[in-house]
MMTF fields as JSON, N, C-alpha, C and O atoms, coordinates in Angstrom:
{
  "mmtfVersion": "1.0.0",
  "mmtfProducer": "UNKNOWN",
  "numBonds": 463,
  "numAtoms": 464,
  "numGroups": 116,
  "numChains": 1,
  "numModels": 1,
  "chainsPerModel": [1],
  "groupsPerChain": [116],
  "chainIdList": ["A"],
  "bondAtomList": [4, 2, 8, 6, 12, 10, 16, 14, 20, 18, 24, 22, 28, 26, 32, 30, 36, 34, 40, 38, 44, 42, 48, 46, 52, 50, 56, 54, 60, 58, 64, 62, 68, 66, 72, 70, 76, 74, 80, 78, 84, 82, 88, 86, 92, 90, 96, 94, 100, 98, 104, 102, 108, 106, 112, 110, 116, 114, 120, 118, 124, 122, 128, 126, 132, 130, 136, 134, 140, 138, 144, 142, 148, 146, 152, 150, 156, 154, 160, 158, 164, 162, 168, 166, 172, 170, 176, 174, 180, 178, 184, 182, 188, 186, 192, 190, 196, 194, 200, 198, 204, 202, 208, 206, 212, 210, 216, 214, 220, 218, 224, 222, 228, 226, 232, 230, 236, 234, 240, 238, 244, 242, 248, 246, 252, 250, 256, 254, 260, 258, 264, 262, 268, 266, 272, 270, 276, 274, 280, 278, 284, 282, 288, 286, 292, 290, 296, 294, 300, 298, 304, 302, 308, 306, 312, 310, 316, 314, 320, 318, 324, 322, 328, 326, 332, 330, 336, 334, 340, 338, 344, 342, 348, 346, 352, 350, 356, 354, 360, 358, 364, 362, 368, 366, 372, 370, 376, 374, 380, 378, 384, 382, 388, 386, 392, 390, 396, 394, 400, 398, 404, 402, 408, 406, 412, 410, 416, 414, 420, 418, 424, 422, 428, 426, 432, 430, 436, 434, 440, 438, 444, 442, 448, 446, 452, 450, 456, 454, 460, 458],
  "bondOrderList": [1, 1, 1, 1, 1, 1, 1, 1, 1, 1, 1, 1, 1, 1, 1, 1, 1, 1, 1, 1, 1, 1, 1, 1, 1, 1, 1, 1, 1, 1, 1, 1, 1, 1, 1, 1, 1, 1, 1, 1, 1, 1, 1, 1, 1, 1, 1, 1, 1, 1, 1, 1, 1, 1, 1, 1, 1, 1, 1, 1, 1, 1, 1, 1, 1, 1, 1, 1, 1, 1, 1, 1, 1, 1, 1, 1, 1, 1, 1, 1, 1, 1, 1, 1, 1, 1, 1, 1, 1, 1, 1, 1, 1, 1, 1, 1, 1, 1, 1, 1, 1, 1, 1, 1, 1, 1, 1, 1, 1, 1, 1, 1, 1, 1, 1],
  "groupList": [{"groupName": "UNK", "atomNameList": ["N", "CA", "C", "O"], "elementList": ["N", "C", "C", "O"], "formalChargeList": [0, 0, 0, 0], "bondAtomList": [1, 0, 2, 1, 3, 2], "bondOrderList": [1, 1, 2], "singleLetterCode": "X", "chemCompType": "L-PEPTIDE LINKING"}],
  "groupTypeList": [0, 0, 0, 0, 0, 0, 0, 0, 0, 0, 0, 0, 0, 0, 0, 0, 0, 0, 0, 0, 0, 0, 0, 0, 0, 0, 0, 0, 0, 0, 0, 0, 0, 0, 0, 0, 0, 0, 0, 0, 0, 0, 0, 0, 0, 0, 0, 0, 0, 0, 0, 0, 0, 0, 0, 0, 0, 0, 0, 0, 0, 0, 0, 0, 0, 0, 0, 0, 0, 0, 0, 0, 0, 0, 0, 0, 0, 0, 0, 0, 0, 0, 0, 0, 0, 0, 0, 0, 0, 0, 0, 0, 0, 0, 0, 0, 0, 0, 0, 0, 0, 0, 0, 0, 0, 0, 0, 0, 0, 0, 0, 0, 0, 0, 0, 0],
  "groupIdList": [1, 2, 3, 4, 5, 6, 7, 8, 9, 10, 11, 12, 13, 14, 15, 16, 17, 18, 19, 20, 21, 22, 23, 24, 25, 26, 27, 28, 29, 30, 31, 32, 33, 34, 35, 36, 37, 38, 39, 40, 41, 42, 43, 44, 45, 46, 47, 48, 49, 50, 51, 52, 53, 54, 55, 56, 57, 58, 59, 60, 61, 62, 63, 64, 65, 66, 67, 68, 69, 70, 71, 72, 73, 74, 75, 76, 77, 78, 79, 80, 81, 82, 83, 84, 85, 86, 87, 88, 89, 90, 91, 92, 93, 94, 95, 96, 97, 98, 99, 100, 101, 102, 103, 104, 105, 106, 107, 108, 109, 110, 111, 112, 113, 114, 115, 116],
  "secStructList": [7, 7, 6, 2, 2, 2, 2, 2, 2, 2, 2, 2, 2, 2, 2, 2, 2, 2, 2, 2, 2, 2, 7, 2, 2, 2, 2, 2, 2, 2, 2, 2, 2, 2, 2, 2, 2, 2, 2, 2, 2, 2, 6, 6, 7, 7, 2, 2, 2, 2, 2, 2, 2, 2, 2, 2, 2, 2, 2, 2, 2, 2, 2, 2, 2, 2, 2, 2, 2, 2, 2, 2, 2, 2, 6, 6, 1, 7, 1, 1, 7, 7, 6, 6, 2, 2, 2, 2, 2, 2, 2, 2, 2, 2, 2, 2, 2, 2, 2, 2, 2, 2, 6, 2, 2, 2, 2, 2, 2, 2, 2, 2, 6, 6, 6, 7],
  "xCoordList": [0.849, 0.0, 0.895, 1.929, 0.326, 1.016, 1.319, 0.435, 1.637, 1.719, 0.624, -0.091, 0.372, -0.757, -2.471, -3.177, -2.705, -3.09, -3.534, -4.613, -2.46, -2.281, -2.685, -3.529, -1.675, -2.31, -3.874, -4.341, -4.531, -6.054, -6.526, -7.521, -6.236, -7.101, -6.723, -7.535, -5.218, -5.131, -6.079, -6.727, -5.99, -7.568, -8.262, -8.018, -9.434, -10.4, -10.555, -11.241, -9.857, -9.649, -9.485, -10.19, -8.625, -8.905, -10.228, -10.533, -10.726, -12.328, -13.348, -14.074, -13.19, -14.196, -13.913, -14.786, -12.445, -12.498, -12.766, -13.567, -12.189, -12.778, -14.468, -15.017, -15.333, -16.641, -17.165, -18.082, -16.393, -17.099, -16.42, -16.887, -15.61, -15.015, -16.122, -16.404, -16.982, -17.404, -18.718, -19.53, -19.066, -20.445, -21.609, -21.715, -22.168, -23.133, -24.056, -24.301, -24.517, -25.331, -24.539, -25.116, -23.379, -22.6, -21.886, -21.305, -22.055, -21.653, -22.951, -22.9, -24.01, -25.425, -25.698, -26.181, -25.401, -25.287, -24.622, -25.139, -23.337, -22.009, -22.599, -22.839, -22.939, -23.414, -24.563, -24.32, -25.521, -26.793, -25.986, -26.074, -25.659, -25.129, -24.042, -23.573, -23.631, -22.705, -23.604, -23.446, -25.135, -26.117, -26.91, -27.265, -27.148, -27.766, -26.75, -26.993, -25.669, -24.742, -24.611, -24.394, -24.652, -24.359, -25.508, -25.526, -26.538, -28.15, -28.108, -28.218, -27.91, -27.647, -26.745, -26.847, -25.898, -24.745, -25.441, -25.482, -26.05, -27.035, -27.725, -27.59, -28.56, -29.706, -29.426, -30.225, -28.194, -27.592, -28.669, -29.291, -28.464, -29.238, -28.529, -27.455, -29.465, -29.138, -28.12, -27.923, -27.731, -26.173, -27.142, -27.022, -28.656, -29.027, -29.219, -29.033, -29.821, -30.075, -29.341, -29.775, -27.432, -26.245, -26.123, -25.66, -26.663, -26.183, -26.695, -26.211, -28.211, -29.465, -29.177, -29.425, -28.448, -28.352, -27.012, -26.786, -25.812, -24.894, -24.829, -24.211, -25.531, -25.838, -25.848, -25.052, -27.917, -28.276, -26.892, -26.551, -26.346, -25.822, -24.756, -24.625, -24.151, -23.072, -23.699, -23.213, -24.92, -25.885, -26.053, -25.595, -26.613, -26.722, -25.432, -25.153, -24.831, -23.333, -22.511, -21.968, -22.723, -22.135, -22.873, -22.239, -24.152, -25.255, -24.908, -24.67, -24.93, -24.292, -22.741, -22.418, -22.037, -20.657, -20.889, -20.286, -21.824, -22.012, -22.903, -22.735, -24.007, -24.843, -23.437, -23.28, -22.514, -21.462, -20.523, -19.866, -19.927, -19.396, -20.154, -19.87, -21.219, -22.238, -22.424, -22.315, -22.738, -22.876, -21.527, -21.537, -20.268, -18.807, -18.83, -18.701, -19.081, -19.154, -19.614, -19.032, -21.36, -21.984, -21.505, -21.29, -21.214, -21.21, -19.391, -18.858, -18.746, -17.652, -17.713, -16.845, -18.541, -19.677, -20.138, -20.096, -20.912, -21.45, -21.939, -21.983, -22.268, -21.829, -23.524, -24.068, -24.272, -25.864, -26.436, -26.197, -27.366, -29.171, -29.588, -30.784, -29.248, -29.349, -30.073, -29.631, -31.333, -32.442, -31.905, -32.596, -30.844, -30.387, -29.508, -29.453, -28.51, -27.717, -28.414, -27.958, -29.824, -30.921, -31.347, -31.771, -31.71, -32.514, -31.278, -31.706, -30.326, -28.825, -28.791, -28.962, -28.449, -28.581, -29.664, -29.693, -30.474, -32.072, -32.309, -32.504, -32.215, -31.89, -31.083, -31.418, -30.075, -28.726, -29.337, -29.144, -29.799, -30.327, -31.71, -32.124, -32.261, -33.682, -33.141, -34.073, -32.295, -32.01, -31.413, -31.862, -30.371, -30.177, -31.454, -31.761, -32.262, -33.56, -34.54, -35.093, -34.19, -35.36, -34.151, -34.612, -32.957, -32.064, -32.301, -32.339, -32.517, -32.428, -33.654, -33.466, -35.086, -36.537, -36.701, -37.682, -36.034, -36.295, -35.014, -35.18, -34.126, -33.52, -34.004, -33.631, -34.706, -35.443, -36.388, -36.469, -37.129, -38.296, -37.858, -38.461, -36.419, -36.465, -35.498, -35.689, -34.687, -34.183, -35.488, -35.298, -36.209, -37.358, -38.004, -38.267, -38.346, -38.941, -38.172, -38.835, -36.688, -35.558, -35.728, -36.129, -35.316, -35.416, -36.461, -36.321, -38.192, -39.347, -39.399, -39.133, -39.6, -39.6, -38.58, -38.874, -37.693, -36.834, -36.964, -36.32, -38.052, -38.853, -39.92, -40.264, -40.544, -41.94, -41.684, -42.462],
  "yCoordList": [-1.175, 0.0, 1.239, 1.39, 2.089, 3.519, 4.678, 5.385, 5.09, 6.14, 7.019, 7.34, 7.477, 8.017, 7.732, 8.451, 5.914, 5.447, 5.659, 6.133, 5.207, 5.023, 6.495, 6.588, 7.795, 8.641, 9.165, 9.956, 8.442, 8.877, 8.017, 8.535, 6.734, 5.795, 6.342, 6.131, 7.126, 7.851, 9.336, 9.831, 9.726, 11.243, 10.267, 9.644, 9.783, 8.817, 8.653, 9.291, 7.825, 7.643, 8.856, 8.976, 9.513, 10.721, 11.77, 12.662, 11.668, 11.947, 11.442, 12.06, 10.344, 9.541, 9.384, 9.114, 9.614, 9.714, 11.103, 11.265, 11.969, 13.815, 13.955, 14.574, 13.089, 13.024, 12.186, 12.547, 11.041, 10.076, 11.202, 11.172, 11.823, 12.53, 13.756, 14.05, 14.727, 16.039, 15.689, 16.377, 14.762, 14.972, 13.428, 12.23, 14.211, 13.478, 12.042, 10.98, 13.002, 11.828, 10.674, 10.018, 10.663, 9.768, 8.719, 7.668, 9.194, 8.118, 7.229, 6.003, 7.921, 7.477, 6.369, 5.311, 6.541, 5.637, 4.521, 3.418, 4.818, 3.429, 2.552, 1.358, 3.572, 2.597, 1.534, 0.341, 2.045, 1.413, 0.172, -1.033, 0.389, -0.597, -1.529, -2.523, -1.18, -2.548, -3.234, -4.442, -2.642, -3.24, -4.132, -5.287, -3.386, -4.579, -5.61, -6.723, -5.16, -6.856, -7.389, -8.595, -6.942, -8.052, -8.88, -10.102, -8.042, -8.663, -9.968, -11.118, -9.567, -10.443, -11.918, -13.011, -11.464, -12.65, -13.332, -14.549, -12.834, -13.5, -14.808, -15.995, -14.07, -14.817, -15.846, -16.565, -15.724, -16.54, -16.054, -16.737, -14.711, -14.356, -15.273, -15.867, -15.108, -15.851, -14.909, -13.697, -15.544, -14.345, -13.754, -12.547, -14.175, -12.914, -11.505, -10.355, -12.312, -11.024, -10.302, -9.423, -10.664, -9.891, -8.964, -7.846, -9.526, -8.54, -7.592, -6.514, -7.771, -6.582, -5.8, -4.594, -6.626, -5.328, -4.936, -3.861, -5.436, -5.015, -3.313, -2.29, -3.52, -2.761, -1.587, -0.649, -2.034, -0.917, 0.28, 1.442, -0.926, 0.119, 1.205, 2.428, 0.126, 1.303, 2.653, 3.784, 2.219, 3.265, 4.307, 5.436, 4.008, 5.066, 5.704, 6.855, 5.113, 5.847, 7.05, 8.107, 6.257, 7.131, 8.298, 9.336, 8.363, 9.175, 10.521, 11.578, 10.231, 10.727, 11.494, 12.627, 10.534, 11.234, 12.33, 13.385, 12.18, 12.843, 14.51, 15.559, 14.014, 15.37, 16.182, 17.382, 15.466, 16.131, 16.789, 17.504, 17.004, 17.521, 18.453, 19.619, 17.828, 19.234, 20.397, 21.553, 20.153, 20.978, 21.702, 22.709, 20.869, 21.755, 23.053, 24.242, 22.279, 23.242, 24.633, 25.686, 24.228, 25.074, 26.076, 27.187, 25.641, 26.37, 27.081, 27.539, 27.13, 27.559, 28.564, 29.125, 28.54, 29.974, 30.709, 31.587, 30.505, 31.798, 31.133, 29.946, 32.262, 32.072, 32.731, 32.731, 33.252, 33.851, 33.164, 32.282, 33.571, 32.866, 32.556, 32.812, 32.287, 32.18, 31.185, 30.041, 31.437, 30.395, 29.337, 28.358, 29.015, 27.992, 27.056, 25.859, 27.844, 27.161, 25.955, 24.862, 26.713, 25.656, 25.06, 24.243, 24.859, 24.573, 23.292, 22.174, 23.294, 22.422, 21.154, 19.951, 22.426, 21.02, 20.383, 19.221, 21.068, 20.432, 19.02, 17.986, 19.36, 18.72, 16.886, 15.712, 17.611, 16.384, 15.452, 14.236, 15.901, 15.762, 15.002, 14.171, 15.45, 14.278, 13.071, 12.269, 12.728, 12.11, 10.814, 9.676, 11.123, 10.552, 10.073, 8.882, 11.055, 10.59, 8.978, 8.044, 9.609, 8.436, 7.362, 6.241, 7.363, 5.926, 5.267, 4.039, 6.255, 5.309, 5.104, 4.15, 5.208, 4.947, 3.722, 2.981, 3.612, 2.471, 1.168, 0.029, 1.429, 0.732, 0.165, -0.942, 0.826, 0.582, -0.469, -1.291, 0.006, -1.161, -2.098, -3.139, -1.634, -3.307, -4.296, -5.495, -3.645, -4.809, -4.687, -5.577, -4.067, -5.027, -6.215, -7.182, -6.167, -7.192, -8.388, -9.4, -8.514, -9.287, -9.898, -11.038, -8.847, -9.868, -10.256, -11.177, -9.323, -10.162, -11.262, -11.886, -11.824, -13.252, -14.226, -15.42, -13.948, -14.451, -14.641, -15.292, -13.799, -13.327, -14.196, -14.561, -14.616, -16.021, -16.702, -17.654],
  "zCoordList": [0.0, 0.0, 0.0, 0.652, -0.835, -0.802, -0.049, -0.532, 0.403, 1.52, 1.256, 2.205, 0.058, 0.04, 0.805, 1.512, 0.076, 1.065, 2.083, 2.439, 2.732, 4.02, 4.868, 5.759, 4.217, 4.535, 4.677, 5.496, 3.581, 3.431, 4.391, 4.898, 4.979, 5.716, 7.498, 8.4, 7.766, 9.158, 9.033, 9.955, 8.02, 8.198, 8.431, 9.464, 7.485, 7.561, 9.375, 10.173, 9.515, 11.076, 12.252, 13.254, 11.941, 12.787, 12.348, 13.14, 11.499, 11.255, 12.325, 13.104, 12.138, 13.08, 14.648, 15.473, 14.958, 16.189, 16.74, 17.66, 16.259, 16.507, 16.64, 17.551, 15.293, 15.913, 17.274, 18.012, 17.406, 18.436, 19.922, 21.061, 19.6, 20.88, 20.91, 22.072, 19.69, 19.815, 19.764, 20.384, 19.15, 18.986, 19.895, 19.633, 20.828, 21.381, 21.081, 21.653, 19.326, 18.892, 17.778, 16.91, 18.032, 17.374, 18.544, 18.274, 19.665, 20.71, 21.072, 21.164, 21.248, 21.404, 20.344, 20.748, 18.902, 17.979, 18.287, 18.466, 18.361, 18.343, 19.394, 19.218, 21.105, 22.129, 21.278, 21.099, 20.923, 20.872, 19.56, 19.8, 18.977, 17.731, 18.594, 18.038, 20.021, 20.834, 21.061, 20.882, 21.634, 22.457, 21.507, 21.742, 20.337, 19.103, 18.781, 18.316, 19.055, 18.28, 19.412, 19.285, 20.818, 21.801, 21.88, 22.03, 21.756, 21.814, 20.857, 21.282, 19.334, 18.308, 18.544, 17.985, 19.544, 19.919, 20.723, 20.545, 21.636, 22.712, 22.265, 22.561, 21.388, 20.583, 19.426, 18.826, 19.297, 17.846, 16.247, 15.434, 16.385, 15.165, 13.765, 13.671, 12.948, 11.987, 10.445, 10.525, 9.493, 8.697, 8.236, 8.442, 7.36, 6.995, 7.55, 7.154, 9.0, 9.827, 10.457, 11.202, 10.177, 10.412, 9.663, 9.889, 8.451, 7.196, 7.355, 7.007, 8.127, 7.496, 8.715, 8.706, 10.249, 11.284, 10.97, 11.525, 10.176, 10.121, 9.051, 9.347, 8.054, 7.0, 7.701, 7.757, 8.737, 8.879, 9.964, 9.747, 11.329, 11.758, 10.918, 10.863, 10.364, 9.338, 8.541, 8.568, 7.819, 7.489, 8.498, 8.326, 9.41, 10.453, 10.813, 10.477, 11.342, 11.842, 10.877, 11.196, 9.363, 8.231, 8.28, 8.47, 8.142, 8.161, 8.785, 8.199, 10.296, 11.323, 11.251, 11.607, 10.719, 10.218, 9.424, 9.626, 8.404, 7.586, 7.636, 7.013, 8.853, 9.332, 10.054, 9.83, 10.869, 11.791, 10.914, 11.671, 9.27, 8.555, 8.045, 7.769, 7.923, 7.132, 8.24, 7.831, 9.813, 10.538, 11.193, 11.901, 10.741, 10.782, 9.869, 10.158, 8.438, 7.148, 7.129, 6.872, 7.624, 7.598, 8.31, 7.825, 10.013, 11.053, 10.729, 11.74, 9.715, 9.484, 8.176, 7.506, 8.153, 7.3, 7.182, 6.32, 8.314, 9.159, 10.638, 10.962, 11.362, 13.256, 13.307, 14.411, 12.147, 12.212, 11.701, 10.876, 12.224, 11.816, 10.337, 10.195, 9.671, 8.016, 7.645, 7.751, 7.136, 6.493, 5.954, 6.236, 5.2, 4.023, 4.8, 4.52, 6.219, 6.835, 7.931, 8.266, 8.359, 8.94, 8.664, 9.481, 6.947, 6.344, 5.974, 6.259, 5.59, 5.276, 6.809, 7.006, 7.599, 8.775, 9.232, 9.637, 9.174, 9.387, 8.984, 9.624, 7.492, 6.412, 6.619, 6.772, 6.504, 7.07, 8.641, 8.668, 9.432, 10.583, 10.557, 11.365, 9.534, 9.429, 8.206, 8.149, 7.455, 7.042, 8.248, 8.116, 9.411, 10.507, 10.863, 10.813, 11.251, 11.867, 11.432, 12.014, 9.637, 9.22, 9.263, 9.475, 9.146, 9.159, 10.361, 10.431, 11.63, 12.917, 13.104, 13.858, 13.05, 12.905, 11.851, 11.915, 11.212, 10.149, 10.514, 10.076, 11.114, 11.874, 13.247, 13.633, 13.849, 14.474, 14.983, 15.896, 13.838, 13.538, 12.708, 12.446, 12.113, 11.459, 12.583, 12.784, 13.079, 14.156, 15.745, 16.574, 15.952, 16.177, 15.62, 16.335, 14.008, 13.613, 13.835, 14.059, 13.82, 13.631, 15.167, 15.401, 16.241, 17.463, 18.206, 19.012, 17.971, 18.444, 18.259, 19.286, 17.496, 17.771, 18.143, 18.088, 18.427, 19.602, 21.238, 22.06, 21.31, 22.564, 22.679, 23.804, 21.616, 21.528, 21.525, 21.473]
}
């Protein structure tokens, strides 16, 4: 591997640790995604249903990475009230929303009946 590489995969990495260190709802994420795979280990979920909770958490988390750059961006733009800059993170922020609501209910459907 190239130094270049390599260089892009230590940002990459110090990306994600600067968010899991600044931002609230990206630790709230990671916790809850230990608690679904320990749950999953518990129960001996089955590979499809690794795939589909594995997917979703990465989905969410990226998501999240992703509202936390947009709200760096923005907020390195302007420090005022600006319709488009609310309207941007708002934005980025309900996209999170519907990933973890639909994650949600689908690793509900996955471990209710493990419970019957």
């Amino acid at each position: 591997m190239n130094s270049f590489k390599i260089l892009s995969f230590k940002h990459a990495w110090e990306g994600i640790i600067t968010a899991f260190r600044e931002q609230p709802n990206l630790k709230f994420h990671f916790f809850a995604a230990l608690g679904v795979v320990f749950l999953g280990y518990l129960l001996q979920i089955n590979q499809f249903e690794w795939i589909i909770l594995l997917f979703l958490i990465g989905l969410v988390i990226s998501l999240e990475l992703t509202n936390s750059a947009i709200e760096e961006i923005v907020d390195s733009f302007t420090q005022e009230h600006h319709p488009g800059a609310k309207k941007a993170k708002d934005i980025a922020a309900g996209a999170v929303l519907v990933a973890a609501i639909t994650s949600l209910i689908v690793g509900i459907l996955i471990f209710l009946p493990y419970f019957y």
